[in-house]
DOLO-760884 format. One record per atom (N, C-alpha, C, O, CB): residue in one letter; x, y, z. Coordinates in steps of 0.1 Angstrom, whole numbers, padded with zeros to 4 digits, always signed. Glycine has a CB too. Layout:
REM residues N
AXYZ/...
***
This chain:
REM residues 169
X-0070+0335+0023/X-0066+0338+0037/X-0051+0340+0038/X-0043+0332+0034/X-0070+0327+0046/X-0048+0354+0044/X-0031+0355+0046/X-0027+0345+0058/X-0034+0345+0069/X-0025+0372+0052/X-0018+0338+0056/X-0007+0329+0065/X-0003+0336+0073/X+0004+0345+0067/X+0004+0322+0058/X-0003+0339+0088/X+0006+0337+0097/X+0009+0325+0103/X+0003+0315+0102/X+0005+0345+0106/X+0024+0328+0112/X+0027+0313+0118/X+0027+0318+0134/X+0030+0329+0138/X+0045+0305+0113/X+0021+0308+0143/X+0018+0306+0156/X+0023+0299+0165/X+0024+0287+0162/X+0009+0304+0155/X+0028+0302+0176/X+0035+0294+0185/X+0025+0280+0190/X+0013+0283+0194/X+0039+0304+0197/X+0027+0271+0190/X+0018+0260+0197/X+0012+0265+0210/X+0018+0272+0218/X+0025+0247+0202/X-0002+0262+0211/X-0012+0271+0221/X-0016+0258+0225/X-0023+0249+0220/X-0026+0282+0215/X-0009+0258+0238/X-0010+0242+0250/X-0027+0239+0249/X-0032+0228+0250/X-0005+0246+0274/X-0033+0248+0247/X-0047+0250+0251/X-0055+0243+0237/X-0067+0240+0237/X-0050+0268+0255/X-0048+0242+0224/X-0055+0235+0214/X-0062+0225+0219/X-0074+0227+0219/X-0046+0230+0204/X-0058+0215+0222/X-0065+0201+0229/X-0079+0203+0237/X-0089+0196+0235/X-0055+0195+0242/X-0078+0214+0243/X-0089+0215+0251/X-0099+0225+0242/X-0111+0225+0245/X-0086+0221+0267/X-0095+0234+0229/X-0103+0241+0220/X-0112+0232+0215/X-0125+0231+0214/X-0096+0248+0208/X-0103+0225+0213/X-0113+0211+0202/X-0122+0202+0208/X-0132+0198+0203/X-0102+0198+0194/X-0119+0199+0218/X-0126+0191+0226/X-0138+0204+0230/X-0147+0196+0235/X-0116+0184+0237/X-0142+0215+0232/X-0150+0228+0233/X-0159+0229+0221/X-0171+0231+0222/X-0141+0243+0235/X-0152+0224+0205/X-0156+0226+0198/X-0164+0215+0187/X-0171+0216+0177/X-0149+0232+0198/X-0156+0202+0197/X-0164+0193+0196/X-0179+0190+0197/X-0188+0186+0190/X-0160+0187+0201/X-0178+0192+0210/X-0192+0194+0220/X-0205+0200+0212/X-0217+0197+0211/X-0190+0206+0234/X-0195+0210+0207/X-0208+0225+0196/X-0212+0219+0185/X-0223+0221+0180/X-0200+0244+0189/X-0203+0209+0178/X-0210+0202+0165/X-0215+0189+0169/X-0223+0183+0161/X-0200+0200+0152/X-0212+0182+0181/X-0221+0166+0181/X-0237+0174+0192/X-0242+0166+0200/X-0207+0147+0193/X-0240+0186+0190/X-0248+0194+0197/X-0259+0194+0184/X-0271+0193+0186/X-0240+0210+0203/X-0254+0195+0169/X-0261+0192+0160/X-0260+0182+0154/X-0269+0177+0148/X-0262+0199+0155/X-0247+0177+0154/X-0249+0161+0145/X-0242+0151+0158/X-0233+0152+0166/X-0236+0160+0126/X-0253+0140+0154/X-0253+0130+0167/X-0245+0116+0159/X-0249+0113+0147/X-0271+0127+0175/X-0234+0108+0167/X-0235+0097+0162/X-0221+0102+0146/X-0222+0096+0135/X-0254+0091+0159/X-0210+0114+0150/X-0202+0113+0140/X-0190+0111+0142/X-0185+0114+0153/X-0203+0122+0133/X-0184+0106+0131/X-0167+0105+0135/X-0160+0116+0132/X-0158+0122+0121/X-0159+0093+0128/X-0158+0120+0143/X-0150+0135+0150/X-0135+0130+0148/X-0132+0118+0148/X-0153+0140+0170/X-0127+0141+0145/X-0110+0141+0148/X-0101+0152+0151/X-0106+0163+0147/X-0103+0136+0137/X-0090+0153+0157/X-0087+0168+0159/X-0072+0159+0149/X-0066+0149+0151/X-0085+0177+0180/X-0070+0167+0140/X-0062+0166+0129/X-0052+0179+0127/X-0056+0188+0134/X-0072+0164+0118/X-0042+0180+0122/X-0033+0190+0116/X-0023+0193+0126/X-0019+0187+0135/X-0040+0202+0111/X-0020+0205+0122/X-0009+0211+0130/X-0010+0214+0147/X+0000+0213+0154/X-0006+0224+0123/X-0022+0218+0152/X-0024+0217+0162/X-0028+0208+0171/X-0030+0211+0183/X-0028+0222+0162/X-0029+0197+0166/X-0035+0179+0168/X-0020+0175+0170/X-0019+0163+0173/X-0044+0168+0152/X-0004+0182+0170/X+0004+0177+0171/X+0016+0183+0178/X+0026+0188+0173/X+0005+0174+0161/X+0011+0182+0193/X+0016+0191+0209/X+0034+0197+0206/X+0043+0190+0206/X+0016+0174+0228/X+0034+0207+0205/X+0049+0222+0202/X+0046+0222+0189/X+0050+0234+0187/X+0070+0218+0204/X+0042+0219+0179/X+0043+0222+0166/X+0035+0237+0164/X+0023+0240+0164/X+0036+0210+0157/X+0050+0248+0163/X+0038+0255+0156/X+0027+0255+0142/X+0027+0246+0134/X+0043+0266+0156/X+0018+0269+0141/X+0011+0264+0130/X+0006+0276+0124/X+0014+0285+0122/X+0001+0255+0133/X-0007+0277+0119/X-0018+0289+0116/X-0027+0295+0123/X-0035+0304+0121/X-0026+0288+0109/X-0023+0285+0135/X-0034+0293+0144/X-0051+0280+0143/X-0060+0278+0151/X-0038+0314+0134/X-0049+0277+0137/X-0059+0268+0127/X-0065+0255+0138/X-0055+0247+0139/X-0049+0262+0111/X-0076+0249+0144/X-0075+0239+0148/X-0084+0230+0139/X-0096+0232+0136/X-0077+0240+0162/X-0077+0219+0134/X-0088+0213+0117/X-0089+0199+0127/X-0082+0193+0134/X-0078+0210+0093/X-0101+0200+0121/X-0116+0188+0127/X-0112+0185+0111/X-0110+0193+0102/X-0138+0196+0134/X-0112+0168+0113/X-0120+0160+0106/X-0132+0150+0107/X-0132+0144+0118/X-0114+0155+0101/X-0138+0149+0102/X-0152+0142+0100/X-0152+0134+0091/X-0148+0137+0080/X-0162+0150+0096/X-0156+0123+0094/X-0156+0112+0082/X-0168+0108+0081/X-0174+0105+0092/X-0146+0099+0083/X-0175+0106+0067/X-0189+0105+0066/X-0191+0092+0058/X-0185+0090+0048/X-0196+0118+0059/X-0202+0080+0064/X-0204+0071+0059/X-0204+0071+0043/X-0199+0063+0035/X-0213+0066+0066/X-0213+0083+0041/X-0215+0078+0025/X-0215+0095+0020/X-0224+0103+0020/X-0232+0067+0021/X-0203+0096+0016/X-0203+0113+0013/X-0211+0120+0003/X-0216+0131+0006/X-0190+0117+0008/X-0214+0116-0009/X-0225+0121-0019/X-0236+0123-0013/X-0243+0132-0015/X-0228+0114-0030/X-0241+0110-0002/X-0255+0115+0003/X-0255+0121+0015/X-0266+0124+0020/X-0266+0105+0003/X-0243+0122+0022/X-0244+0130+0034/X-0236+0144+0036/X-0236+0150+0046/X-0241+0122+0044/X-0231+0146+0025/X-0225+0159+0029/X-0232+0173+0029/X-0226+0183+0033/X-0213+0160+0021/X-0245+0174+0023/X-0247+0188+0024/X-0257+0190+0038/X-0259+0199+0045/X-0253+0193+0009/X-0261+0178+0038/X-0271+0177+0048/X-0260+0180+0062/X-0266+0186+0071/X-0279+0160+0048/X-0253+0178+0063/X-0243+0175+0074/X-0237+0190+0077/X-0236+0196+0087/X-0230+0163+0069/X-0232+0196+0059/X-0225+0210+0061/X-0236+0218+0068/X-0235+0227+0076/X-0220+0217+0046/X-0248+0212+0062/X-0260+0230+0067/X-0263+0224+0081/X-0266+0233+0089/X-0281+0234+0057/X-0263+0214+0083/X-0257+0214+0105/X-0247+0224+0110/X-0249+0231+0120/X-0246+0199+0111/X-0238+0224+0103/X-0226+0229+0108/X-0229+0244+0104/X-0228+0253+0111/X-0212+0221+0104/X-0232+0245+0092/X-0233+0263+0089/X-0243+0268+0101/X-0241+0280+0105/X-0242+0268+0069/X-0253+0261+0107/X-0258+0265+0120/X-0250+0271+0134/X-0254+0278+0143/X-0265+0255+0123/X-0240+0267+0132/X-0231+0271+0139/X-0222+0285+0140/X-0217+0291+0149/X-0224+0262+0137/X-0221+0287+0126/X-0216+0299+0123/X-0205+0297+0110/X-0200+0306+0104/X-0209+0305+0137/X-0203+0285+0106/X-0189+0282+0096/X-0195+0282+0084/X-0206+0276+0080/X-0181+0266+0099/X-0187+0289+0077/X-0187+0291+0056/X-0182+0278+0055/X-0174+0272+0062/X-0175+0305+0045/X-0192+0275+0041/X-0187+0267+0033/X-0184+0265+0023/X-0189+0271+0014/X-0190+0263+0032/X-0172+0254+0021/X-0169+0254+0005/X-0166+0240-0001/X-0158+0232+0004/X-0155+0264+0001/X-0175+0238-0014/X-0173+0226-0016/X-0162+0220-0027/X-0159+0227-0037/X-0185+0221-0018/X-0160+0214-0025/X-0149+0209-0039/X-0153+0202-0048/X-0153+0190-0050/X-0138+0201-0036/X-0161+0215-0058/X-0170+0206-0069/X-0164+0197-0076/X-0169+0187-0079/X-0177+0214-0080/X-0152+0201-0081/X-0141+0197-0091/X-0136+0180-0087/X-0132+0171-0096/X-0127+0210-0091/X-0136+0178-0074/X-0129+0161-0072/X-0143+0158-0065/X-0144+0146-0065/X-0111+0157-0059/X-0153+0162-0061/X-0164+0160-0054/X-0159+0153-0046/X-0167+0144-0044/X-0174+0155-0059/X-0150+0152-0040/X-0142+0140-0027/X-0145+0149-0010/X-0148+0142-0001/X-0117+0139-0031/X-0144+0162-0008/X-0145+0167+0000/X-0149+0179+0001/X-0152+0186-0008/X-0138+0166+0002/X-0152+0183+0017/X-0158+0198+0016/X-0151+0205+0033/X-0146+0199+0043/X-0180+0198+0016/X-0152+0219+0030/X-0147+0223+0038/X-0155+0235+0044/X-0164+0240+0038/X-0136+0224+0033/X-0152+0240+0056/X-0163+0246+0063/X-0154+0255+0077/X-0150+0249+0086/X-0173+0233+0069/X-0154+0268+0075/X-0142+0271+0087/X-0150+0285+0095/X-0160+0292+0091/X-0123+0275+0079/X-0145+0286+0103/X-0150+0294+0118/X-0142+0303+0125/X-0131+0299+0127/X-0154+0285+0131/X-0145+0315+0128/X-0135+0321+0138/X-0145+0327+0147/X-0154+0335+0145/X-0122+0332+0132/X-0138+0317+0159/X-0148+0325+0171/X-0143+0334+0181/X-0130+0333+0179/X-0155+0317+0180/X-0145+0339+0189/X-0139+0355+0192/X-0134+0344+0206/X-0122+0343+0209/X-0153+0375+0194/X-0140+0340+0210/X-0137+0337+0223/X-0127+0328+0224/X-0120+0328+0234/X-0148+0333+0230/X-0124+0319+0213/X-0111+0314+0208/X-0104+0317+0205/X-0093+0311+0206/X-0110+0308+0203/X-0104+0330+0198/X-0090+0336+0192/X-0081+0328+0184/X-0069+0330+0183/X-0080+0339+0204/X-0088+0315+0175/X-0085+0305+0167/X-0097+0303+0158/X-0108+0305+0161/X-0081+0294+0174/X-0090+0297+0145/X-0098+0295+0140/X-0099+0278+0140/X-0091+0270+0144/X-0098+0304+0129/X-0114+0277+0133/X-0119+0264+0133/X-0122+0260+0116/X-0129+0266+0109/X-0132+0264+0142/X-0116+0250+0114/X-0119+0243+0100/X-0120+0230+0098/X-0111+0223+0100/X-0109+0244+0091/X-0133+0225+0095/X-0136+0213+0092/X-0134+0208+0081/X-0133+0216+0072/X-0146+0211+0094/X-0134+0196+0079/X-0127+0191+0067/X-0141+0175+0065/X-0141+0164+0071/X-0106+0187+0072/X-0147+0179+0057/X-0158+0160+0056/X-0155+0155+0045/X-0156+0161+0034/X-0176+0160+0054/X-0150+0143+0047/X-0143+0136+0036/X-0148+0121+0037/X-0152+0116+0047/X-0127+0138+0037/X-0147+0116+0026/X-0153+0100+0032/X-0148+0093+0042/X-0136+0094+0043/X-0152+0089+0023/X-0155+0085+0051/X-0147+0073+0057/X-0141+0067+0054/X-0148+0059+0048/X-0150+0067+0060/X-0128+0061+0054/X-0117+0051+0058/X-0118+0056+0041/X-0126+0049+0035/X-0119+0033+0066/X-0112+0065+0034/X-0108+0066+0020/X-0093+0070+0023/X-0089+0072+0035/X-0116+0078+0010/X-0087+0071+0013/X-0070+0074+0012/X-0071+0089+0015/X-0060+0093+0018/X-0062+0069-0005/X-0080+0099+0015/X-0077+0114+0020/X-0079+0117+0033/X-0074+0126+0040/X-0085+0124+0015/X-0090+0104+0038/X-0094+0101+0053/X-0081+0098+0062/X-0077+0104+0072/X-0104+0088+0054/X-0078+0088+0057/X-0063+0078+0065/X-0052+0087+0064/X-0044+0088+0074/X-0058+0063+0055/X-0050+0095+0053/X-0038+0106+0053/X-0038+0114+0062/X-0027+0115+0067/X-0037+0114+0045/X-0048+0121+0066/X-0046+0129+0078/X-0045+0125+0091/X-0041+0133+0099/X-0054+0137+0078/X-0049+0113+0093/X-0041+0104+0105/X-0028+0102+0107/X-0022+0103+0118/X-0044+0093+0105/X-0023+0095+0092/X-0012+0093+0090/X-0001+0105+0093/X+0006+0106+0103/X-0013+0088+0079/X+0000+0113+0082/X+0006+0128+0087/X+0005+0133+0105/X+0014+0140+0110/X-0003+0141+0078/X-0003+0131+0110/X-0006+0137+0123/X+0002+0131+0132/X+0010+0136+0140/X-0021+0136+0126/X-0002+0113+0130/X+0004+0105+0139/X+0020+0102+0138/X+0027+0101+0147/X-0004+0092+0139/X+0026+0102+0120/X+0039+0106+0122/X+0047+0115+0129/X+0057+0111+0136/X+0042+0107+0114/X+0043+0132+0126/X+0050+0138+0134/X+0046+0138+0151/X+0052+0144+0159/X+0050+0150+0128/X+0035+0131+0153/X+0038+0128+0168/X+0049+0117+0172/X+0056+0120+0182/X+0024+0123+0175/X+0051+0106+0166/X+0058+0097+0166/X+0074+0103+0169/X+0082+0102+0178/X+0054+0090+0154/X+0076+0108+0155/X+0091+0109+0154/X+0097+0126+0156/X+0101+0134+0148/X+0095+0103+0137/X+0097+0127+0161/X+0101+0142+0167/X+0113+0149+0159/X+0113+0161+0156/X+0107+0140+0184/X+0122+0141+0154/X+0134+0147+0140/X+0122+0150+0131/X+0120+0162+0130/X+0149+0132+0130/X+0116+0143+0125/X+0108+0146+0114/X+0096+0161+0114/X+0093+0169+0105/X+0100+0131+0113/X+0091+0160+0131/X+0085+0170+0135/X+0096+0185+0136/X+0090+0196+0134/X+0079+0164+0150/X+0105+0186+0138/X+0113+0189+0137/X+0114+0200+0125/X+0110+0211+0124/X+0119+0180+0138/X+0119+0191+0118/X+0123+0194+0105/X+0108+0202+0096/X+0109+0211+0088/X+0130+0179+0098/X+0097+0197+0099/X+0085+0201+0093/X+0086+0216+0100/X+0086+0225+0092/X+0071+0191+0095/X+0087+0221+0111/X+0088+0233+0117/X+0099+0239+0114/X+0101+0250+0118/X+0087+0233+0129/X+0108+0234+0107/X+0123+0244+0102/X+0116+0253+0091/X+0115+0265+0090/X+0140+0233+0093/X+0109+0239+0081/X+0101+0247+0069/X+0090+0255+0066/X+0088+0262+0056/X+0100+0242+0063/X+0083+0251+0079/X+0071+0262+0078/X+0082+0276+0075/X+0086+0275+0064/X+0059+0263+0094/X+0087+0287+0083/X+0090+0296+0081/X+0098+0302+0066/X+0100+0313+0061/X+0096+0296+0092/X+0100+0290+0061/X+0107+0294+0046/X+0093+0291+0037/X+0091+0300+0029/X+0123+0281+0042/X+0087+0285+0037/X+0073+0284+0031/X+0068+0295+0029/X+0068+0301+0019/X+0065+0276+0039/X+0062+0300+0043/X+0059+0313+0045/X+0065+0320+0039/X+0061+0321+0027/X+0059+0317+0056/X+0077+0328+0042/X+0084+0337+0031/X+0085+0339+0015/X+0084+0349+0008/X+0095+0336+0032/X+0089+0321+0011/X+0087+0320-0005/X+0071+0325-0008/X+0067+0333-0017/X+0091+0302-0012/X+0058+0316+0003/X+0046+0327-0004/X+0039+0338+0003/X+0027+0339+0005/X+0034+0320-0008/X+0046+0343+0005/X+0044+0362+0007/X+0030+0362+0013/X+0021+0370+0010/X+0045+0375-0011/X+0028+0345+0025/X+0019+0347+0031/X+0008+0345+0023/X-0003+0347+0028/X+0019+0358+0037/X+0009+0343+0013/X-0008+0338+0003/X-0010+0321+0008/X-0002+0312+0008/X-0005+0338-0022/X-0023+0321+0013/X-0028+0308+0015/X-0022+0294+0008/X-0014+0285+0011/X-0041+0308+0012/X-0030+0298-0003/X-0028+0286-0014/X-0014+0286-0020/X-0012+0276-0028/X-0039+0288-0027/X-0005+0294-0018/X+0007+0295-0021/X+0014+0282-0014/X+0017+0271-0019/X+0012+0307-0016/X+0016+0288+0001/X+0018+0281+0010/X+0014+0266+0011/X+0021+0258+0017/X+0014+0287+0019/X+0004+0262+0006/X-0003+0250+0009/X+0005+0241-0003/X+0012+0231-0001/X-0021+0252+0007/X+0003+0247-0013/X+0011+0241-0024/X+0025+0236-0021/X+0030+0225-0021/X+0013+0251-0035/X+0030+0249-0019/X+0045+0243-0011/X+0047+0234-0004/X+0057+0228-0007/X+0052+0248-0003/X+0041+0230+0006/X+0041+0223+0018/X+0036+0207+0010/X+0037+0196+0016/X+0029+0231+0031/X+0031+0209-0004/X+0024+0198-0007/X+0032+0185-0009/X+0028+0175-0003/X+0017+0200-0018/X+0046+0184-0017/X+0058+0176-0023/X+0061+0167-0005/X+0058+0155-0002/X+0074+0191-0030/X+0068+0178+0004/X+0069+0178+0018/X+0058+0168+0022/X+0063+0157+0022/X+0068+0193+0025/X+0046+0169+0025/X+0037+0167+0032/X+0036+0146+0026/X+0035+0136+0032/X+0022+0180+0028/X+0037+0149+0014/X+0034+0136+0005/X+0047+0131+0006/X+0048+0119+0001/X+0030+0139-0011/X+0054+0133+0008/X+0072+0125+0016/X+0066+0120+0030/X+0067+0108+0032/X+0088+0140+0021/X+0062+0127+0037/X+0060+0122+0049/X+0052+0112+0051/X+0055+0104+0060/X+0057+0128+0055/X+0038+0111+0042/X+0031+0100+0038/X+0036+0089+0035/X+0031+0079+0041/X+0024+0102+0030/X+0045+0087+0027/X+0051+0078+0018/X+0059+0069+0030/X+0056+0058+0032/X+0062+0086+0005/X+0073+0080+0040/X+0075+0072+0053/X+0065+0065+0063/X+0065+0053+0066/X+0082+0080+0061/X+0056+0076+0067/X+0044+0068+0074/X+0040+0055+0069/X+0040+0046+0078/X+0031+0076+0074/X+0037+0052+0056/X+0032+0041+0049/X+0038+0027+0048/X+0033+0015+0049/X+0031+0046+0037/X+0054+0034+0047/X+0065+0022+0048/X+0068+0015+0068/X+0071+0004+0071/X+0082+0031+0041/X+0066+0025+0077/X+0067+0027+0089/X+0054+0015+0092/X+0055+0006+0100/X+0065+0043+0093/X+0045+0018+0087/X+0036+0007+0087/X+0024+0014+0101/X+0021+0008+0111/X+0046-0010+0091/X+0020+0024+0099/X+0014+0034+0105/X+0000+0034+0102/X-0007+0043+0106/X+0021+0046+0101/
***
């Protein structure tokens, strides 16, 4: 997927909560989250609003769970290689955003990270800050390639964890 960057869309909050509704429409009784860059009010981003899902017991519930959601309209892709997670994303016209789910175990260390990251830069606004100086240099060093970008952001992202952790977050 090519990377663009996006101004914060006031209206994220209420996407997810729209798009909530459409997956506990097929799965009842799950732990929902609005996670990432758009889960975190002026930050711009990708446009991207990422749902996480945390699944009691991930080996025996994740495929059953993804072909819920592929009912919806979202591709999937699993991560054969760590079998830790899977991922599942959407673009719907009437959103003009896209949607990406993320199912990962409950209360595991990939689970809690994305809280953690989310709830720091809501917290500390220098730090929020500073993560938006670098998206735009990110972007440039990868000439807009996805996985480029993601990589970059990875060193960054795992600093911020490390404060969150000590912060006691």
């Amino acid at each position: 997927m090519s990377v663009t960057l996006h101004l914060y869309n006031k209206d994220f909050p209420l996407l997810f909560e729209k798009e909530k509704l459409r997956i506990t429409s097929v799965l009842k009784n799950i732990d929902i989250h609005h996670v990432g860059s758009s889960a975190v009010s002026g930050l711009f981003g990708k446009n991207i609003v990422d749902i996480l899902i945390g699944l009691e017991n991930f080996e025996k519930e994740v495929e059953e769970i993804a072909s819920k959601i592929i009912q919806l309209g979202y591709k999937y892709r699993f991560n054969v290689k760590e079998k830790k997670w899977a991922y599942l994303k959407n673009k719907t016209t009437s959103s003009k955003c896209y949607f990406h789910i993320h199912l990962v175990q409950k209360n595991s260390k990939d689970y809690q990270d994305w809280f953690l990251f989310r709830d720091y830069l809501r917290k500390y606004q220098k730090e929020r800050n500073k993560y938006a100086k670098l998206k735009p240099i990110w972007l440039k060093k990868s000439k807009g390639i996805g996985l480029v970008y993601a990589g970059l952001k990875t060193k960054y992202v795992q600093s911020v964890l490390e404060k969150a952790r000590k912060d006691g977050q």
